[in-house]
C-alpha positions in Angstrom: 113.3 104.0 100.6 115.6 101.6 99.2 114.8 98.2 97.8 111.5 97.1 97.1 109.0 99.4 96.6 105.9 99.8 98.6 102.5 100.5 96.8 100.5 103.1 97.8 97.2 101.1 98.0 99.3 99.6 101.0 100.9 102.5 102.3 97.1 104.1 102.5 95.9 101.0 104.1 98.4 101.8 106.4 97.5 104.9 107.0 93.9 104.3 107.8 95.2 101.5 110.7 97.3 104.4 111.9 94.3 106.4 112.1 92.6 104.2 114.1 94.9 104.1 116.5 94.7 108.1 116.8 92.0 109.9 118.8 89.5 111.4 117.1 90.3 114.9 116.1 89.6 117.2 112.8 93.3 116.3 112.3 93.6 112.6 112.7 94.0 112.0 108.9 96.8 114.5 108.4 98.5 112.8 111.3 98.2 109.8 109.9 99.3 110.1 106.6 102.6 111.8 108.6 103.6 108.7 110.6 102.6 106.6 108.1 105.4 108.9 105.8 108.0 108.8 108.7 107.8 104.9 108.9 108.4 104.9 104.9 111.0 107.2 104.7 112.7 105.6 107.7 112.6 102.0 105.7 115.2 100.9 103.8 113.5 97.5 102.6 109.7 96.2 101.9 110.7 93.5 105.9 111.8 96.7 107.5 108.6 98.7 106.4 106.4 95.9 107.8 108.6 95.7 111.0 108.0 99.2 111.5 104.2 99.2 111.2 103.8 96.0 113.5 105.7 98.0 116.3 103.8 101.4 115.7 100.5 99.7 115.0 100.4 97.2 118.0 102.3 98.8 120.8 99.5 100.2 122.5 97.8 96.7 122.5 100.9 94.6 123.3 103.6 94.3 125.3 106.5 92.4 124.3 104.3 90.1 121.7 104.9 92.6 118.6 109.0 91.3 118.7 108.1 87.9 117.6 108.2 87.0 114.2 105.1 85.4 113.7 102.8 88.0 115.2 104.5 90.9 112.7 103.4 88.7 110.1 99.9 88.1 111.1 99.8 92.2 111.4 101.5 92.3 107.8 98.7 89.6 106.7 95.8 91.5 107.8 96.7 94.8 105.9 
């Protein structure tokens, strides 16, 4: 990833909403941990990173809400 760089404290919070989002399996972590590296790598700024989480985090939950600026950040915010 280009730009700024994303902490791993973050990028493990990250991956433990991603695993929430997974069912339950002896694998969930692993799977995790690979999304979480496939949002990163496909990042190319810190606003791009979060973009990509709001989508993958809250696309089961919500339709079209995820596009709008202010609910990506409330995601961002509660990370």
């Amino acid at each position: 990833m280009k730009g700024e760089l994303i902490s791993q404290e973050l990028r493990g919070k990250v991956t433990v909403k991603i695993q929430d989002m997974l069912p339950h399996a002896k694998e969930t972590e692993k799977f995790a941990r690979a999304i979480e590296n496939q949002i990163y790598e496909r990042s190319r700024t810190k606003e791009e990173y979060f973009d990509l989480v709001a989508s993958n985090i809250c696309y089961r939950d919500i339709s079209q809400d995820w596009q709008s600026h202010t609910f990506r950040q409330n995601v961002v915010d509660k990370l």
